[in-house]
C-alpha positions as CSV (number, residue, x, y, z in Angstrom):
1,X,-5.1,23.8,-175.1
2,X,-8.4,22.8,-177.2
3,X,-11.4,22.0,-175.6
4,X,-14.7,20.9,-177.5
5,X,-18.3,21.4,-176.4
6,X,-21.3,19.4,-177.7
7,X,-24.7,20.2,-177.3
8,X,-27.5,18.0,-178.6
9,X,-31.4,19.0,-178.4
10,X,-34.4,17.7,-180.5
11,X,-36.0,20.8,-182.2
12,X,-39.2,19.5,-184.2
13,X,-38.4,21.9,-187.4
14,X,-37.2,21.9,-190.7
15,X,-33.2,21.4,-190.6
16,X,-32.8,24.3,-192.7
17,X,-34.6,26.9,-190.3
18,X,-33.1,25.5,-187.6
19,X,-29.8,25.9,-189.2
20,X,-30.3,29.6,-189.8
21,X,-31.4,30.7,-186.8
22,X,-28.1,29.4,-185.4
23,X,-26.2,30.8,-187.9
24,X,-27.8,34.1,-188.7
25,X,-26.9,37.4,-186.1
26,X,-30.4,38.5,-185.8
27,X,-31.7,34.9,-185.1
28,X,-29.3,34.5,-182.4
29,X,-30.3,37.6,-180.8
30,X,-33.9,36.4,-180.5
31,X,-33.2,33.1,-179.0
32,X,-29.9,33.3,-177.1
33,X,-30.8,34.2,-173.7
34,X,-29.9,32.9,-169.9
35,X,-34.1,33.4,-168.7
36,X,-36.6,36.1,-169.7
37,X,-34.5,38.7,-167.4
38,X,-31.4,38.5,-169.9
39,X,-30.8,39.1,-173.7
40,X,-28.1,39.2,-176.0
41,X,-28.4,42.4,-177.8
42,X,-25.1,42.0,-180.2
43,X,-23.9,39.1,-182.0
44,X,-21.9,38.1,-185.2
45,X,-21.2,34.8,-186.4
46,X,-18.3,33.7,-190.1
47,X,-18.3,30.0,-190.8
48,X,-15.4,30.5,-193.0
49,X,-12.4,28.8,-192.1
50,X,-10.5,31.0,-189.6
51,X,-13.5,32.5,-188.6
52,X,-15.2,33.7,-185.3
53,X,-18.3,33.8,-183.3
54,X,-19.4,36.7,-180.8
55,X,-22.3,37.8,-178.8
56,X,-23.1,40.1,-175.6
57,X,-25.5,39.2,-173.2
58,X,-26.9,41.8,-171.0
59,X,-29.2,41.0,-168.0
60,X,-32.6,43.2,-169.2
61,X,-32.6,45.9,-166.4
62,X,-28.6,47.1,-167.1
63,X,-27.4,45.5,-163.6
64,X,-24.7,43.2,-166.1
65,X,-23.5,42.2,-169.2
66,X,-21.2,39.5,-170.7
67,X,-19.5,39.2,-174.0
68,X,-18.5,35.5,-175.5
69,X,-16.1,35.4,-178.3
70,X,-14.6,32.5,-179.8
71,X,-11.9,33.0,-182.6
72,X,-10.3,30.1,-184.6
């Protein structure tokens, strides 16, 4: 089974920034968290065709953590 997921926002920035912070590992790592108590300390991302997406989120004072993966 497939499912699909679509998120919209307005972000008030150039589309190529925007673009690389979603696409670029150390980016993600900066924005990607749940609130200020979380942060995603790993992530890697390949747009090529048969690619995959992965990051860990970790709550900041070790309690829990979270990997998401998604693999074509």
């Amino acid at each position: 089974m497939t499912e699909t997921i679509t998120v919209e926002t307005i972000v008030s920035a150039p589309t190529a920034a925007v673009w690389r912070a979603y696409v670029t590992p150390d980016d993600i790592k900066q924005w990607n968290a749940a609130s200020d108590d979380w942060h995603t300390t790993a992530a890697s991302i390949d747009l090529r065709i048969g690619g995959a997406f992965s990051s860990r989120m970790e709550a900041k004072d070790g309690s829990f953590g979270f990997d998401f993966a998604q693999k074509s």
